[in-house]
C-alpha positions in Angstrom: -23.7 35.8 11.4 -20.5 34.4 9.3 -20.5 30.6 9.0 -17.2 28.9 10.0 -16.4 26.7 7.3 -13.6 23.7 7.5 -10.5 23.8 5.8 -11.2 23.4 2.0 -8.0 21.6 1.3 -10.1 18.9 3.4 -13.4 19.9 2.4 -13.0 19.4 -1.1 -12.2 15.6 -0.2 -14.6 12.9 -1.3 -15.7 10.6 1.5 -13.3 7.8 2.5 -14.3 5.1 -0.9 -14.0 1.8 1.5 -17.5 2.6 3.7 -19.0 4.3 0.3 -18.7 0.7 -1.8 -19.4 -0.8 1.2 -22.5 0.6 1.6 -23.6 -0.5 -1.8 -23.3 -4.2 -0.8 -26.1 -3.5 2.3 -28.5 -3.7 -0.5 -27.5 -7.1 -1.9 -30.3 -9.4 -1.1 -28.2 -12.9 -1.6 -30.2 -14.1 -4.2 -26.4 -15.2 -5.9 -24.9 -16.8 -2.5 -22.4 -15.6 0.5 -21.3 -11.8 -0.3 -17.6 -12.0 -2.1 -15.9 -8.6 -0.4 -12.9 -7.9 -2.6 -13.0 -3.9 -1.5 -10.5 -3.9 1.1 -7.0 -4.9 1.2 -7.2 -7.5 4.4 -5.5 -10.4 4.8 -8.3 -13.3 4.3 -6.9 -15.0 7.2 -6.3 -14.9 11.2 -3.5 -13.7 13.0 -1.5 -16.6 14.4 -2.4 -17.7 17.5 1.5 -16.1 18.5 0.6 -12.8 17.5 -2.3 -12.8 19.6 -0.5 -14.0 22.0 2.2 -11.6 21.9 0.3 -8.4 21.7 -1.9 -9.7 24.8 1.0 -10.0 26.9 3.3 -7.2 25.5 0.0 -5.0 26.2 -1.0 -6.3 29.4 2.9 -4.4 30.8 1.9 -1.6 33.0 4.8 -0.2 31.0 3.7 0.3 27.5 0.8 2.8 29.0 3.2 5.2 29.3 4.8 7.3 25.9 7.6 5.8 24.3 10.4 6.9 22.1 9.6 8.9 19.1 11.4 7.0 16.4 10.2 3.7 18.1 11.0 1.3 20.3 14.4 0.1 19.9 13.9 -3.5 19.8 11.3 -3.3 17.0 13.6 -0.9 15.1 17.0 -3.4 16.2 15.7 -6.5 14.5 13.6 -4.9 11.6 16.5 -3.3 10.4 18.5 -6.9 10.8 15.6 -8.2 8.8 15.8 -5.3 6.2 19.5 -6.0 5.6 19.2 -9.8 5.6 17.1 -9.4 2.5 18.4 -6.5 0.4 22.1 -7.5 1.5 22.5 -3.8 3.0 24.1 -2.2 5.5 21.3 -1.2 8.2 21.3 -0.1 11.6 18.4 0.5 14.1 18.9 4.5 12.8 17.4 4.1 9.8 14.1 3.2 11.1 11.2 4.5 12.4 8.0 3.4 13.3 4.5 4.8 12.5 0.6 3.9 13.3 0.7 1.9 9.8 1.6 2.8 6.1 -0.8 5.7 5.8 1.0 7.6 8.6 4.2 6.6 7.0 3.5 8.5 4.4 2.1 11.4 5.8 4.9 11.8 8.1 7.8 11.4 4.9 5.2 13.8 3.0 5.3 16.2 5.8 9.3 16.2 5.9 10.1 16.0 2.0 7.7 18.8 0.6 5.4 21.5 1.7 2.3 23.5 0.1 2.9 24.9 -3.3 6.0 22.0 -3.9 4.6 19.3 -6.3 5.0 15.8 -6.4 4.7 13.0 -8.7 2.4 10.0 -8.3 2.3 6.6 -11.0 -1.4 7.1 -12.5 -3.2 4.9 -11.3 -2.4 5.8 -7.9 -2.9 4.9 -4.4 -5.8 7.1 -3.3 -4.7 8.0 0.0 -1.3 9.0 -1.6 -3.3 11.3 -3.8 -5.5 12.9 -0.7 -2.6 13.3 1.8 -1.1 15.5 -0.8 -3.9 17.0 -1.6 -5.3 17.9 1.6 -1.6 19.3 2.7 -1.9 21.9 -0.3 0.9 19.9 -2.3 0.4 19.2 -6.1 0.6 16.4 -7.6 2.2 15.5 -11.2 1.0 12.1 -12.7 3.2 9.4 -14.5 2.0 7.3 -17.0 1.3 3.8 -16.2 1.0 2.1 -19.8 -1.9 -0.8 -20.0 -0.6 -2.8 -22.5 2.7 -3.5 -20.5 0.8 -4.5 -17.0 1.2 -0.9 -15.8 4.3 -0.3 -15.6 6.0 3.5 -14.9 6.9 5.0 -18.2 10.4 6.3 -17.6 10.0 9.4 -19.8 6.8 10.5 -18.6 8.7 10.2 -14.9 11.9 11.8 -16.3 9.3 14.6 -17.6 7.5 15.0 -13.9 10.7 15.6 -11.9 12.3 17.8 -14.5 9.4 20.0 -14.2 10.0 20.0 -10.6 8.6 17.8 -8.4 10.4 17.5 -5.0 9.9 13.4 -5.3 8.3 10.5 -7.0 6.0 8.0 -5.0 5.8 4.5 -6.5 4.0 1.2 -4.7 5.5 -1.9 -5.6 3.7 -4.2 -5.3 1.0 -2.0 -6.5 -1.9 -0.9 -5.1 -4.3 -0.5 -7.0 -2.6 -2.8 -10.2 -0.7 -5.6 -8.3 2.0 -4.6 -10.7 5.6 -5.6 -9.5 8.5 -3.4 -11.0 11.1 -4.8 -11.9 14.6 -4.0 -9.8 15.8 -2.8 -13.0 12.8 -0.2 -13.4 13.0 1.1 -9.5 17.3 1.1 -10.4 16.0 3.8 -13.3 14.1 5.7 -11.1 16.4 5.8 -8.9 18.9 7.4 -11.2 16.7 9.7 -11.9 15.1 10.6 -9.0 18.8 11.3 -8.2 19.9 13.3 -11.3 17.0 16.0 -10.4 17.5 15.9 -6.8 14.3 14.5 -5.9 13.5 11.8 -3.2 12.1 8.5 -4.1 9.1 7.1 -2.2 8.9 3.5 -2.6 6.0 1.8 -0.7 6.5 -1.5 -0.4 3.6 -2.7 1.7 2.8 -5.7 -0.1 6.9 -6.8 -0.5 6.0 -9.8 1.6 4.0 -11.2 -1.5 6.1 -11.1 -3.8 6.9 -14.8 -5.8 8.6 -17.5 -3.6 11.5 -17.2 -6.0 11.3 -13.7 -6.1 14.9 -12.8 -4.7 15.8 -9.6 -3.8 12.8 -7.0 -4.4 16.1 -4.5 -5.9 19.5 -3.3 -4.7 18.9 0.5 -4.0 20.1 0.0 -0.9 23.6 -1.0 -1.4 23.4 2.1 -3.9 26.0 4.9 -2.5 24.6 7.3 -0.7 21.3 6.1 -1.3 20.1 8.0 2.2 20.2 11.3 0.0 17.8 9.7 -2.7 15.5 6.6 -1.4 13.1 6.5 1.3 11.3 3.0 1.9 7.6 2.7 3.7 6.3 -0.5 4.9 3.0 -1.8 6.4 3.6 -4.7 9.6 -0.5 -5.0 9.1 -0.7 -7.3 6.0 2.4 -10.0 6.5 1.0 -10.5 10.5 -3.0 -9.8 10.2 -3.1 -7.1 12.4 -4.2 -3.9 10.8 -6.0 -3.0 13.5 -2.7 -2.6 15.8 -2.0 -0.2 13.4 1.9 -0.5 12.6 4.5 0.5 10.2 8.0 1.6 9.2 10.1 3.8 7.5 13.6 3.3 5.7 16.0 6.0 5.7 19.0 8.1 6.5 19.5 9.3 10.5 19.2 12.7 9.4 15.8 12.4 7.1 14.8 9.7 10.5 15.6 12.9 12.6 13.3 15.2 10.6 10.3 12.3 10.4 11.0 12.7 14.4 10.2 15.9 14.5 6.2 15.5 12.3 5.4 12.3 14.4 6.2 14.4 17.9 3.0 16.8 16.0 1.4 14.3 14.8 0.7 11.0 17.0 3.9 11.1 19.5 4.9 7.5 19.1 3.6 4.6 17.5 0.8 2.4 19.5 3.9 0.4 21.5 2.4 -3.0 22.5 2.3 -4.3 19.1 6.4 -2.7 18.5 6.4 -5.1 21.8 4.7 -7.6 20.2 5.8 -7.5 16.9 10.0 -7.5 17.6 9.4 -11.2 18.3 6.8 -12.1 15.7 9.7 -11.2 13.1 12.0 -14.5 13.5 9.4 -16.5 15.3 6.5 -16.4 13.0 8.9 -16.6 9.6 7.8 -20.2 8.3 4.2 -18.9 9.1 4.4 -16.1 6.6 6.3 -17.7 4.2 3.3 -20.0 4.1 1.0 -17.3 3.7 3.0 -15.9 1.2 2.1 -19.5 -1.1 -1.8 -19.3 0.0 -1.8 -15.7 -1.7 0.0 -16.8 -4.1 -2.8 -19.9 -5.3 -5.6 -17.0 -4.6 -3.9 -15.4 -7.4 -4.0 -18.1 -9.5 -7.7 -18.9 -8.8 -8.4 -15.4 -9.9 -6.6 -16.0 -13.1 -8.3 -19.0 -13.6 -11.7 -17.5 -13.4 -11.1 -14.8 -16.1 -9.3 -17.1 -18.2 -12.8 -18.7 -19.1 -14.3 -14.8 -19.3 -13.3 -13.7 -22.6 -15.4 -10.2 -22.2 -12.9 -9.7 -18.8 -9.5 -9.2 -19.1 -6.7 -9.0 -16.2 -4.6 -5.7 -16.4 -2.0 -6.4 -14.2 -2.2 -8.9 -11.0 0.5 -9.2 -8.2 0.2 -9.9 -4.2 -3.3 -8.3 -3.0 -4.6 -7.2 -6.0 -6.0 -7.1 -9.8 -6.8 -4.5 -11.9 -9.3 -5.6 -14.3 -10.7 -4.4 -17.5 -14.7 -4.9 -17.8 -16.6 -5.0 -20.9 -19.3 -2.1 -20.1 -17.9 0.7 -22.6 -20.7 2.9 -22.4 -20.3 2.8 -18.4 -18.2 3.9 -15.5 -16.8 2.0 -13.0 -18.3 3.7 -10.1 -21.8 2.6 -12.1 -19.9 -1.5 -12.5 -18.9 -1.8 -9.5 -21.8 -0.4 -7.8 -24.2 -2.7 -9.7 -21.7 -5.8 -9.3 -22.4 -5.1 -5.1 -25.8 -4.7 -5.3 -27.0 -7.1 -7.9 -24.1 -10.2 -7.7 -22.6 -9.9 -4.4 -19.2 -8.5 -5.7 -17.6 -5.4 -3.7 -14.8 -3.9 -5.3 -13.6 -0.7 -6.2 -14.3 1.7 -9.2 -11.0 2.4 -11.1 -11.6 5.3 -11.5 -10.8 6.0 -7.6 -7.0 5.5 -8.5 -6.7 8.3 -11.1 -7.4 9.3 -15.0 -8.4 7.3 -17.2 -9.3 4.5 -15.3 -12.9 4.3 -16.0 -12.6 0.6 -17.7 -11.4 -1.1 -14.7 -12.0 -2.1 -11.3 -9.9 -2.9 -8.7 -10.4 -6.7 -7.5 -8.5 -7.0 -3.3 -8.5 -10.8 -4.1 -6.4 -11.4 -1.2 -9.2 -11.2 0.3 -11.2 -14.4 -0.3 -9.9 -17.9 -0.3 -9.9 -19.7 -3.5 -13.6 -21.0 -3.5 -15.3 -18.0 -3.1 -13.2 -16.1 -6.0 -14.1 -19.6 -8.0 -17.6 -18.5 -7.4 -16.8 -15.1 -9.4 -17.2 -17.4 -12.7 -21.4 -17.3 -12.9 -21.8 -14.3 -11.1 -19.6 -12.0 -14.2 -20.5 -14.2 -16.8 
């Protein structure tokens, strides 16, 4: 008798990493205090009480049990894109967008339609890691693009220049980064832009975390008053982080009619339509609930600073880069890898986060710290426990 085996595209897969570090915390005893979870990026907060509200009644509508359209439901799609070009300044209609069970599935579905197996495409280094296994497990290849340290992992242009002119069918940035925290610049995702263009390749930008950017950020970039940017740029963004629901599973993409036409035709395959209570729900969490994020925006943005704070008096610890959810920090241990850190920081001191080298090459020195996570007197506690 012949074994059936599973697809080895899949099979050759690690585990999911969030349960794996998790697991190493089960075997934490306390002796340091409360466990400080910094694995996962969750927002350390409840939903407003309007959300809840809002997806309780949208989902109590004998209505939403049935399908609904593939691209989403209009109203969610109507005043997302009104928000979209409120803040870039753009023109955008309700064609541009369509909505997908969260950021993951966003870019699954863009994968899906842009390339196919045997096409390659570029990723920063470090990477998101379920960037790296969608493409992986779709047979696509992947091309990396140096992220230089000592300039808070930024893209280097010519080692992005270098990827696409060796073929890849597009180039997938996160800003803010995941794993880094690293904002680009608008003038760095303007250069990528041009040259995502000038080798007819698409641009990916993730923008999951764009609701944490600075107070005084302004405009997270132009590209979308760029001509013919439909032929060039593709956006992704997560509804889980900025509301608190990642559980309702819910996100969006940014593009052309006719790329939204093609995503159409993956998400009929793949999931039909979006969960539709929280599209419900969240159309009139956009205006309503405004002040409320802004707010939250500021708490993430003193978390940061508490994070700071602590490795400012850790002179063996350094920060690589830190923006909205996340750091990327360097630890001292030279002779060890992260995986055996960050697994001894869970099981010894009540610290989960993630091994660096989960995000890509080279990346054995640093951890990846979800400090959005905690409020700012647990990550103060992080000062005797890495000391």
């Amino acid at each position: 008798m012949i074994a059936a085996k599973p697809n080895s595209l899949v099979a050759r897969l690690s585990a999911p990493p969030i349960p794996s570090v998790v697991a190493w915390s089960r075997e934490y005893k306390g002796e340091k205090g409360p466990l400080i979870d910094l694995s996962q990026a969750v927002p350390g907060y409840p939903a407003h009480p309007e959300m809840l509200r809002l997806l309780a009644e949208a989902a109590g509508q004998q209505a939403m049990t049935g399908y609904g359209p593939i691209e989403g439901e209009p109203l969610l799609r109507k005043t997302y894109a009104a928000h979209l070009a409120e803040l870039y300044g753009a023109d955008l209609s309700a064609g541009n967008i369509h909505t997908t069970a969260g950021c993951n599935q966003a870019f699954m579905c863009a994968a899906i339609a842009l390339a196919g197996a045997g096409d390659t495409v570029a990723l920063t280094n470090p990477f998101y890691f379920n960037h790296d296994t969608t493409l992986s497990m779709l047979g696509i290849g992947r091309r990396l693009v140096d992220c230089d340290p000592t300039v808070g992992f930024l893209p280097d242009l010519s080692s992005a220049e270098a990827a696409l002119a060796a073929g890849a069918k597009m180039l997938a940035v996160v800003t803010p980064n995941n794993p880094t925290g690293a904002v680009y610049p608008p003038s760095l995702l303007h250069e990528l832009f041009v040259l995502c263009r000038k080798y007819g390749a698409w641009l990916i930008l993730d923008e999951t975390y764009r609701d944490f950017l600075g107070e005084d950020y302004g405009r997270p970039h132009s590209l979308l008053s760029e001509p013919g940017w439909e032929d060039t740029l593709v956006l992704l963004y997560s509804f889980s982080k900025s509301f608190c629901i990642p559980g309702h599973r819910l996100g969006a993409i940014t593009a052309g009619p006719k790329l939204v036409a093609e995503i159409a035709k993956v998400m009929d395959n793949m999931q039909i339509c979006a969960p539709r209570s929280p599209q419900v729900a969240v159309a009139s969490a956009i205006p309503t609930l405004a002040d409320w994020r802004a707010g939250n925006r500021l708490e993430i943005a003193r978390r940061a600073q508490a994070l700071r704070q602590v490795f400012s008096g850790l002179p063996d610890w350094e920060i690589g880069a830190i923006g909205a959810y996340f750091a990327f920090v360097r630890h001292p241990y030279a002779d060890r890898s992260s995986s055996e850190v960050a697994e001894k920081l869970a099981k010894e001191s009540g610290i989960v986060c993630l091994p660096g080298a989960y995000f890509g090459e080279g990346q054995e020195r640093y951890l990846r710290l979800a400090f959005a996570n905690a409020d700012v007197a647990s990550i103060g506690l992080l000062s005797e426990r890495l000391c």
